[in-house]
VEXNU-877971 format. One record per residue: x, y, z of N, C-alpha, C in turn. Coordinates in pm, whole numbers, plus 50000, padded with zeros to 5 digits. Each point is the difference from the previous one (the first is absolute). Example, Ala and Ser with C-alpha at 12.3 -4.5 7.8 and 13.67 -1.06 7.14 Angstrom:
BEGIN
513194943150780499115011950000500905012050000
499655010549928500825011950006499235010950073
END
This chain:
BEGIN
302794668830892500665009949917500694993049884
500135005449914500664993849872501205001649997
500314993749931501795001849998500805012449931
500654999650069500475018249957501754995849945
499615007249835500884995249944501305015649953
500964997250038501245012349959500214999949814
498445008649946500304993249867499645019949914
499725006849975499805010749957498834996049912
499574989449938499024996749921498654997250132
500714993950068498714992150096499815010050071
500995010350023498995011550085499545010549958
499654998149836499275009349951499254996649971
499284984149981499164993750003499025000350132
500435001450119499654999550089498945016750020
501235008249903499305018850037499064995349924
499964988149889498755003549878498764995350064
500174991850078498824993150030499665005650195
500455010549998499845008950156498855009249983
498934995150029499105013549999500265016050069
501154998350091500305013250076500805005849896
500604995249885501405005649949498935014849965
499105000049927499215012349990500445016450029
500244991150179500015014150093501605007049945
500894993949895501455005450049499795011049939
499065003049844499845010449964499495012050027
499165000350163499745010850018500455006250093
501624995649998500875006750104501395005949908
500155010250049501425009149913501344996050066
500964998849938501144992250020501165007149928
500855006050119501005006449966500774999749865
500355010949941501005000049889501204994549984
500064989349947500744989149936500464988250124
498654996650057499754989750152498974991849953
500264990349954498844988649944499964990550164
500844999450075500164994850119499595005450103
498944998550056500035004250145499344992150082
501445002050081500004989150151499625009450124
500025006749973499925010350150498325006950045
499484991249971498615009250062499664997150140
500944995450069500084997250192501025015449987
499785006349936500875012850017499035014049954
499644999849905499035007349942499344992649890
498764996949957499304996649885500155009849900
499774993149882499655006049941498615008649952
499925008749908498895012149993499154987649921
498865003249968498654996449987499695011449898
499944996649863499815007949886498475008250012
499094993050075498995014950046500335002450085
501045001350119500205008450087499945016749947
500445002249893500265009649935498705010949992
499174990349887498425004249989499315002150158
500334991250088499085004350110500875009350085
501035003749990500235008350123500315015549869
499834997449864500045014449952498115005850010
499204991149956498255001350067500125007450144
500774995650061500035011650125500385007950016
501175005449932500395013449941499095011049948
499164989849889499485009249920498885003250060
499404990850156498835004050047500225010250078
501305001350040500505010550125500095012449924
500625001249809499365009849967498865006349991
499444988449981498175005749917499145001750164
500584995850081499205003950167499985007350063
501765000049978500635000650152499364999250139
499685006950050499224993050152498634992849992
499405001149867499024992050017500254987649960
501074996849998500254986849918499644986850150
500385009050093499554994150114498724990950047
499215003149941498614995449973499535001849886
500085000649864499385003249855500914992249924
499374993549887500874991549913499564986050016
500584991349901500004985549976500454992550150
501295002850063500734999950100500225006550125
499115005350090500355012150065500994994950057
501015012950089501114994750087499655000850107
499045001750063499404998250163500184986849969
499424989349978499864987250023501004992449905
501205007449955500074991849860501074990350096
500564995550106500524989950043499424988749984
498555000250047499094989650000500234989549882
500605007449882499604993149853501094987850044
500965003250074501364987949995499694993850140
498924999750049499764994050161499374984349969
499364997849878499564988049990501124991749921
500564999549887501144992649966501334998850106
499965009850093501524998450055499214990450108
498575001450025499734991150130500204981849917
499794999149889500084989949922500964992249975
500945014950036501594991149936500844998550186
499195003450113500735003850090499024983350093
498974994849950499064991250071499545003850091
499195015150000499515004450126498555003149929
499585004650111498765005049984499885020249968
499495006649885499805011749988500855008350102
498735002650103500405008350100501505000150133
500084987149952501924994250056501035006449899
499545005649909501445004349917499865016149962
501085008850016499965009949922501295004049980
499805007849888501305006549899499965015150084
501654999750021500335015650043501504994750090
500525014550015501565001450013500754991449937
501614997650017500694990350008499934991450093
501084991249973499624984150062500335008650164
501725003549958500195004950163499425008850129
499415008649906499105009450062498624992250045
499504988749979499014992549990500464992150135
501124994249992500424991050092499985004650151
500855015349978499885007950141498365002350046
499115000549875498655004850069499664990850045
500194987050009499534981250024500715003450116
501114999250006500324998550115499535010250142
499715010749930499215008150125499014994350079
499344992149881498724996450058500594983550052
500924993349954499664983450000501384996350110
500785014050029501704998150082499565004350115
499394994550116499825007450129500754991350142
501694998049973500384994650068499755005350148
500544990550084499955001750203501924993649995
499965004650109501264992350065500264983850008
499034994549990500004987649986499864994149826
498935005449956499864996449851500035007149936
501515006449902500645010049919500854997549887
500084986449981500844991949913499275003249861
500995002849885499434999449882500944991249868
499444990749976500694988049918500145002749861
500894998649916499905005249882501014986349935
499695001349895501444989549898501065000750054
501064994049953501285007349980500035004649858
501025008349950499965005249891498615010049985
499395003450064498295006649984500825014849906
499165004949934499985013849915500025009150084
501435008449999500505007050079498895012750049
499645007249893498495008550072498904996750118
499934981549959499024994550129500795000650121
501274997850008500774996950138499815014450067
500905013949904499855015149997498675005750119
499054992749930498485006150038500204992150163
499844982949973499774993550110500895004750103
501005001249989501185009350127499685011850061
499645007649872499295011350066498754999050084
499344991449977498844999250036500054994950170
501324987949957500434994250194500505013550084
500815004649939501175014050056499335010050075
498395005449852499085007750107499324993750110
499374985249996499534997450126500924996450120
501415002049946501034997550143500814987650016
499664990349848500304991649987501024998549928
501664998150008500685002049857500674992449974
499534986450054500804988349993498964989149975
498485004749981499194993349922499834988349906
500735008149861499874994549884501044986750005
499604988850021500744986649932499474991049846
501074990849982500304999849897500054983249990
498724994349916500004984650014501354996849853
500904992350046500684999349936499784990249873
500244998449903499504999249838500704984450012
498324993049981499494985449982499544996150117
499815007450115499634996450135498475000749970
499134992850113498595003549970499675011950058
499235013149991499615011350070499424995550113
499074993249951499154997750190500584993250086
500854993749976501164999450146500725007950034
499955010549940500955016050088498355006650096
499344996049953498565005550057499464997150138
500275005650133499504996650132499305015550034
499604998550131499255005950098501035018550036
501065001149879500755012350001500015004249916
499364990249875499355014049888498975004749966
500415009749985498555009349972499934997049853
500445001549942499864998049788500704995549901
499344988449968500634995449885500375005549858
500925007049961499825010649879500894989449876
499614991349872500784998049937500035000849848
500875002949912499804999549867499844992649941
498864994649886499834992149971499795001249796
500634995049917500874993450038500995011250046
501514996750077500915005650029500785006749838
500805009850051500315008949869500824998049972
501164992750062500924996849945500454985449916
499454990650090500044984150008498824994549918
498685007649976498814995849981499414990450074
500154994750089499344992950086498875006750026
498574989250006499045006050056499264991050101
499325007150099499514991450105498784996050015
499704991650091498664989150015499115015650065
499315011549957499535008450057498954993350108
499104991149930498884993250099500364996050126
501264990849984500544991850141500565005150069
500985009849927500525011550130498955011450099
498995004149909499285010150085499074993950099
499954983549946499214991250108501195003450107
501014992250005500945001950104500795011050092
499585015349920499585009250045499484999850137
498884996949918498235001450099500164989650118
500654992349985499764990050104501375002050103
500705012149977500435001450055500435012650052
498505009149967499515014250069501125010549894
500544996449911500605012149910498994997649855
500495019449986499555003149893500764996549903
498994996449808500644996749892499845008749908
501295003849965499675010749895500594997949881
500224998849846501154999149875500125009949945
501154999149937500445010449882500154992749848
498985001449938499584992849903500435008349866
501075006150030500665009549870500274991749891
500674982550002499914996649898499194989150032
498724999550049499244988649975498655005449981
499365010649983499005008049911499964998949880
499574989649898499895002749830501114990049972
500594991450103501014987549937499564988050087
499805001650123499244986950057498255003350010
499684987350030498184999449992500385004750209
498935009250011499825003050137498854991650047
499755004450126498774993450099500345009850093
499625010250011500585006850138498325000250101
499244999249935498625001750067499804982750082
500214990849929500284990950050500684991650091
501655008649979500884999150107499915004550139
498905006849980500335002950152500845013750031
500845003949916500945008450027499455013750014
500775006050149499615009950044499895017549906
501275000549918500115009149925501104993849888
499645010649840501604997249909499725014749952
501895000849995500065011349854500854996749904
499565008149861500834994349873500305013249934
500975000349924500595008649876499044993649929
499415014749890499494993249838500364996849903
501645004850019500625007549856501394992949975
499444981850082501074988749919498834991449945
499674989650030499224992249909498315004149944
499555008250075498895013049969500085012649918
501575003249945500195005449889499285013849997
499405006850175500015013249983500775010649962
501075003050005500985008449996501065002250050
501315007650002500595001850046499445010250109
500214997350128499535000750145498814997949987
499144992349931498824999050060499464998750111
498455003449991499324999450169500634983650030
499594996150126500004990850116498534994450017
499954986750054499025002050047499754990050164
498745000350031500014995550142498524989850007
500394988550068498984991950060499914996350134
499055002550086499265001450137498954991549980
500154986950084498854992450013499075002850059
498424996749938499045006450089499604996650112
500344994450025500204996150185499905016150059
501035005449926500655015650097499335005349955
499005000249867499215009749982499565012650036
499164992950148499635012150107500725000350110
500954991650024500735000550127500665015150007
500365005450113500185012150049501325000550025
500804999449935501195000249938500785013250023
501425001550096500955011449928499775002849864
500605009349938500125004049891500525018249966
500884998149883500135013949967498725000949872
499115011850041499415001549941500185012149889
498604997449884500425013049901498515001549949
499815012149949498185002549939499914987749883
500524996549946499724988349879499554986650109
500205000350055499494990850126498754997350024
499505015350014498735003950099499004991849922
498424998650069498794997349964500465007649845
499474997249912499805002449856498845008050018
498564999650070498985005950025500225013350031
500555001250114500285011650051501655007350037
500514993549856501685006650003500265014449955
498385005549901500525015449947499175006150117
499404990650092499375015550095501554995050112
500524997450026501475004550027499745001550145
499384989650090499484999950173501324997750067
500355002050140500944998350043500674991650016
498904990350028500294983850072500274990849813
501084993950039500034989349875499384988350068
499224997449846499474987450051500454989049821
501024992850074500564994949839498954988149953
500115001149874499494987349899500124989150036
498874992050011500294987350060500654991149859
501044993150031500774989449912501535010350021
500614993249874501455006949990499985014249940
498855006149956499635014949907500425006850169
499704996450125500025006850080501595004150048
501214995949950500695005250017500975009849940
499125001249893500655013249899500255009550057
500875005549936500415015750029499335008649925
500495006249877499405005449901499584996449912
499875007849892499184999749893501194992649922
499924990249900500414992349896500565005849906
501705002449969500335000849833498874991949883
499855012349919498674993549903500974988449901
500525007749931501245000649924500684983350022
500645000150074500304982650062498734992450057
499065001650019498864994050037499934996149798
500105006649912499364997449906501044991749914
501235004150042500754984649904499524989650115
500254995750109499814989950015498514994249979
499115008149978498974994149954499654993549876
501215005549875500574993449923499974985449995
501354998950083500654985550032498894994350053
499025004950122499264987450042498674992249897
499725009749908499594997849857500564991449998
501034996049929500344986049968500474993150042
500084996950160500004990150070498834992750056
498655008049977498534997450012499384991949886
500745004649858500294992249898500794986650003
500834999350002500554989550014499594988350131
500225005750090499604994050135501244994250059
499765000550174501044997850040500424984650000
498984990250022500084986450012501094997849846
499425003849896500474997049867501865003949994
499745013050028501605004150010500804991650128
499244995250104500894999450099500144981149900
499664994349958500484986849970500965002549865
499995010449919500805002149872501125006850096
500255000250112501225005850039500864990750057
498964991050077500954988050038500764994649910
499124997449850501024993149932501075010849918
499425010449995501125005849971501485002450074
499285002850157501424996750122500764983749971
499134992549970500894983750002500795003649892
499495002349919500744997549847501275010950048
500355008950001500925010050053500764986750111
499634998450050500834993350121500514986749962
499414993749845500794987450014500945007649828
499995007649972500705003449910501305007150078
500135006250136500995005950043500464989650075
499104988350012501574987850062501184997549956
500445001650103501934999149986500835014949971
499095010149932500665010249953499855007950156
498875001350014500255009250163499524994450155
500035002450093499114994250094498885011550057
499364983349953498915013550040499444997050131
499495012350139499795004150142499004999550031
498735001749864498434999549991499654985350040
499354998850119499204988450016499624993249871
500024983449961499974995549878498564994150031
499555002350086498374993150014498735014649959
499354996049908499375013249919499155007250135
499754994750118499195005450107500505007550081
500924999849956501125011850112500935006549905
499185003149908501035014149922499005004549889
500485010349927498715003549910500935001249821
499775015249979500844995349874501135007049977
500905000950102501504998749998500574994150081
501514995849902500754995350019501315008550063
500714997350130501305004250019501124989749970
500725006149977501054990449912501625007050028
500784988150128501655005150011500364996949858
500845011149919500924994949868500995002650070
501134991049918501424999249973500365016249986
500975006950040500345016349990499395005550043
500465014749912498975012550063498804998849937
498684999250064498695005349950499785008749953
500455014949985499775010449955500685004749903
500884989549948500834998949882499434990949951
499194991850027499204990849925498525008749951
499875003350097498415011049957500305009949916
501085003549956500175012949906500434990449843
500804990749990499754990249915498814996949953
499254997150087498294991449951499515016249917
500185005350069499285016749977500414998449842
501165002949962500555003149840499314988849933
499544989950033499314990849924498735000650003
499525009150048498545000750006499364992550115
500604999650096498914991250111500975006350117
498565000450073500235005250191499864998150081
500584996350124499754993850094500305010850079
500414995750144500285006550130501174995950082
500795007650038501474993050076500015009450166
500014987450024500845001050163501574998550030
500815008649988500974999750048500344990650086
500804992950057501264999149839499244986049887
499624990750067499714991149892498344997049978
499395005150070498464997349964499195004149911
499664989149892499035009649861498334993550061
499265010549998498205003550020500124993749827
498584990949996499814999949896498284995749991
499005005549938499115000650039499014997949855
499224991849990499014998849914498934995449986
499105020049997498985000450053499304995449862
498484994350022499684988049880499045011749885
499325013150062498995008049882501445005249932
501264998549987500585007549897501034990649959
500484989250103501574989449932498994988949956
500534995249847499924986949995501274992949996
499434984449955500534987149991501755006249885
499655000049916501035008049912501265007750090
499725011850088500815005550091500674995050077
499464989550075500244992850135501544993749896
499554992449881501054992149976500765008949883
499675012349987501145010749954501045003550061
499315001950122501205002250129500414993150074
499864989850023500834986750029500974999749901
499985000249903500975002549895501235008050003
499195011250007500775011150002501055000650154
499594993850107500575001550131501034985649996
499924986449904500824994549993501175003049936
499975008849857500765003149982500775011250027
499445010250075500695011850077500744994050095
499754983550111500315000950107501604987749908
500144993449916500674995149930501315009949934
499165014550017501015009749934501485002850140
498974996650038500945005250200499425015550002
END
């Protein structure tokens, strides 16, 4: 890596000679916010998101129910269009990935099928600090099978697979984690999983579209992700879900739904479900067109760009951020680029949320955790070199202000 210099000249030199800088222009950026740190929170919009999800508008006029099958796009199949880039950006194979619900609603359907504790093996392992919705779901999930003392908690810097014996049933963890950004060895843990009769499952809410995946590779039993932080679907965008094909055809619990069924024979509407073999088989319904079509947007130009490309313009964009905030904050983010992606958590001096409304009037945004934790996040298709050391700037001298 080259030397990363705290200079406002050298890191605009750096945007000049970035082939990604490209992408910042085809994303819209709040009114009077040249800064944004927060896309581990929501991304930003994708300037054809617009064009493609008003094309569906105007097809739902000019159709209406035939839009279903007639047109450039029909919406019977129009999921399919985002099943090959998200399998791209997720390292799976096609039929291992599909778009639909939210993350949480996704998680409970995994677990129907992948949580089948006994009295003996009912244990379910999670982070500490894990994203309060995963714990929500996972509790519920122990409570209904009778279990409500289940859910433990590997405590933060411990290794996971040493909380892992012959009493858990599932490994559930975030990766990276949402608060800390830490992210984990996915490969070595779901080995250690397996070798020790539990299931592996992640919540890849912020490691979809900011770390390079392998999930087809890993081994790992199931993941679900939000789209709508570094994937830049929308506010609530769909979710999506990966099922290794291992389970393919395995005969699996499950809550089922007609978006599920054989595709062949789903409008003659037979009694018996017989679901889609891969992850299509655990749909419920039919697909928002509408959010199917911004994020098809965003994966446009992450198919463009590519993930290998962005995921190395982020590392250095995470270093450079991290040796420019030495001494001013400490930062909680693992400092080794393999265990974190592209944010930074950072204890400041005071209140954080008196620091985040400061940065705000200056045009730049981050994220605060009460009382002192600032999220600071820079995702690489929209921050450059220029930003990183705008706001280092800007956070030395806010944190200098008291």
């Amino acid at each position: 890596m080259t030397e990363l210099r705290d200079d406002a000249a050298w890191a605009r030199a750096q945007d000049a000679a970035d082939p990604l800088a490209r992408f910042r222009d085809e994303f819209v950026f709040p009114e009077g916010i040249e800064l944004y740190f927060a896309g581990h929170s929501l991304g930003l919009m994708p300037r054809r998101a617009r064009d493609h999800v008003l094309a569906e508008l105007d097809a739902w006029g000019r159709r209406a129910v035939f839009g279903h099958h007639e047109g450039e796009r029909p919406w019977l199949p129009y999921h399919e269009l985002v099943t090959a880039p998200v399998a791209r950006l997720a390292g799976a194979r096609p039929h291992e990935v599909v778009v639909m619900n939210s993350l949480t609603v996704n998680l409970h359907l995994m677990s129907v099928s992948f949580y089948r504790p006994t009295r003996r093996r009912h244990r379910i392992v999670v982070e500490q600090g894990a994203f309060p919705s995963d714990r929500y779901a996972l509790l519920s999930q122990a409570r209904f099978h009778g279990f409500p003392d289940a859910v433990v908690e590997v405590p933060r810097g411990e290794d996971a697979a040493r909380s892992l014996d012959d009493s858990v049933a599932l490994l559930l963890l975030g990766s990276p984690n949402f608060v800390t950004g830490e992210a984990f060895d996915i490969a070595r843990l779901t080995a250690a999983a397996h070798e020790r009769g539990c299931v592996a499952g992640f919540d890849l809410a912020h490691g979809i579209g900011n770390v390079e995946l392998a999930l087809h590779d890993s081994g790992a039993d199931f993941a679900v992700w939000c789209n709508y932080k570094y994937l830049n679907a929308g506010p609530g965008g769909l979710g999506g879900v990966f099922v290794h094909e291992r389970h393919a055809g395995a005969d699996l619990p499950r809550f089922a739904g007609w978006w599920g069924h054989d595709k062949e024979s789903r409008f003659s509407m037979p009694d018996d479900f017989r679901p889609i073999g891969g992850a299509e088989g655990w749909q419920l319904s039919n697909p928002p067109i509408l959010q199917l079509a911004a994020l098809r947007a965003s994966l446009e130009l992450f198919d463009a760009a590519g993930m290998h490309a962005l995921r190395e313009k982020s590392v250095r964009l995470t270093a450079y951020l991290e040796q420019l905030l030495r001494g001013v904050a400490e930062v909680l983010t693992p400092a080794d680029p393999q265990r974190r992606g592209a944010m930074l958590t950072l204890r400041v001096p005071g209140d954080a949320a008196r620091l985040l409304a400061a940065l705000r009037a200056r045009g730049a945004v981050c994220d605060a955790r009460p009382p002192d934790v600032l999220r600071v996040s820079a995702p690489p298709l929209y921050t450059r070199f220029a930003d990183v050391q705008r706001l280092a700037t800007l956070l030395r001298e806010e944190l200098r202000r008291g």
